[in-house]
C-alpha positions, 0 to 999 in steps of 0.5 A: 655261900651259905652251907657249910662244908661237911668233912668226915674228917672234921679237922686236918689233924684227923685227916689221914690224907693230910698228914700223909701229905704234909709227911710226904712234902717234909720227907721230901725236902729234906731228901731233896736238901742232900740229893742237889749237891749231887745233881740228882733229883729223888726221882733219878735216886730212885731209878738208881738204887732201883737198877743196884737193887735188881742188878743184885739178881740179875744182870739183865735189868730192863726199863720194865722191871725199874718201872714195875718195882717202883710203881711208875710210869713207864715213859716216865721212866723212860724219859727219867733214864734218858736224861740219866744217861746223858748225864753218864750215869747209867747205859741203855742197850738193846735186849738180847732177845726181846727188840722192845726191851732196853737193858739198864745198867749202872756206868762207874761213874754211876755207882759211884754217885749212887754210893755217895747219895745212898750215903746222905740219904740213909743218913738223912732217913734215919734222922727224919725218922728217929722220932718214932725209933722203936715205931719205925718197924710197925710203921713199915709194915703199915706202909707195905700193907697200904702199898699191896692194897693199893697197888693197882689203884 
């Protein structure tokens, strides 16, 4: 090969995407360093804080309304939530009045693990982000405003 390749960004450090990536792949690591012990995957954390959060305002959450928030999959939720329930953490039931929703709650056993793993993984956050301390807030609101804009992509 003779050309060389041309890159806008001309070294990996001036790469949003890269940095992006290389954060998510260190983020992730060490979130998954204190979700194992618990036998939860951040995937399963996720759903789990997800049906806290939403069960706050309501005591009808759907597979729908998990998926939505977080920007994922439906039958990758679906999926995730079945295993979740095998492993008793959460219960599934037929919607009252719509037969294709499946209303999620979180068992006993749930919210005590829940609770156990929001522990580890706050504190595992605000150590992976205490470099930036006084930042974090604008930082936030960065990642809010890339979210919003690609929402839909």
């Amino acid at each position: 090969m003779s050309d060389k390749i041309e890159f806008i960004f001309k070294t990996p450090e001036k790469s949003p995407g890269f940095l992006l990536a290389q954060l998510t792949l260190l983020w992730q690591r060490k979130q998954k360093k204190v979700l194992d012990p618990l036998d939860l995957t951040q995937t399963q954390f996720i759903l789990l804080a997800s049906i806290a959060w939403l069960t706050n305002k309501s005591d009808n959450v759907t597979q729908v309304e998990i998926a939505n928030l977080n920007n994922f999959d439906r039958m990758m939720v679906s999926k995730v939530l079945r295993t979740m329930q095998e492993k008793k953490l959460i219960t599934r039931k037929e919607h009252g009045t719509d037969t294709r929703a499946k209303i999620v709650k979180l068992t006993t056993n749930g919210e005590k693990v829940l609770q156990i793993a929001l522990t580890k993984v706050e504190n595992a956050d605000i150590e992976f982000f205490e470099s930036i301390d006084k930042q974090l807030p604008d930082f936030n609101l960065s990642m809010k405003k890339l979210i919003e804009t690609n929402k839909e992509i």
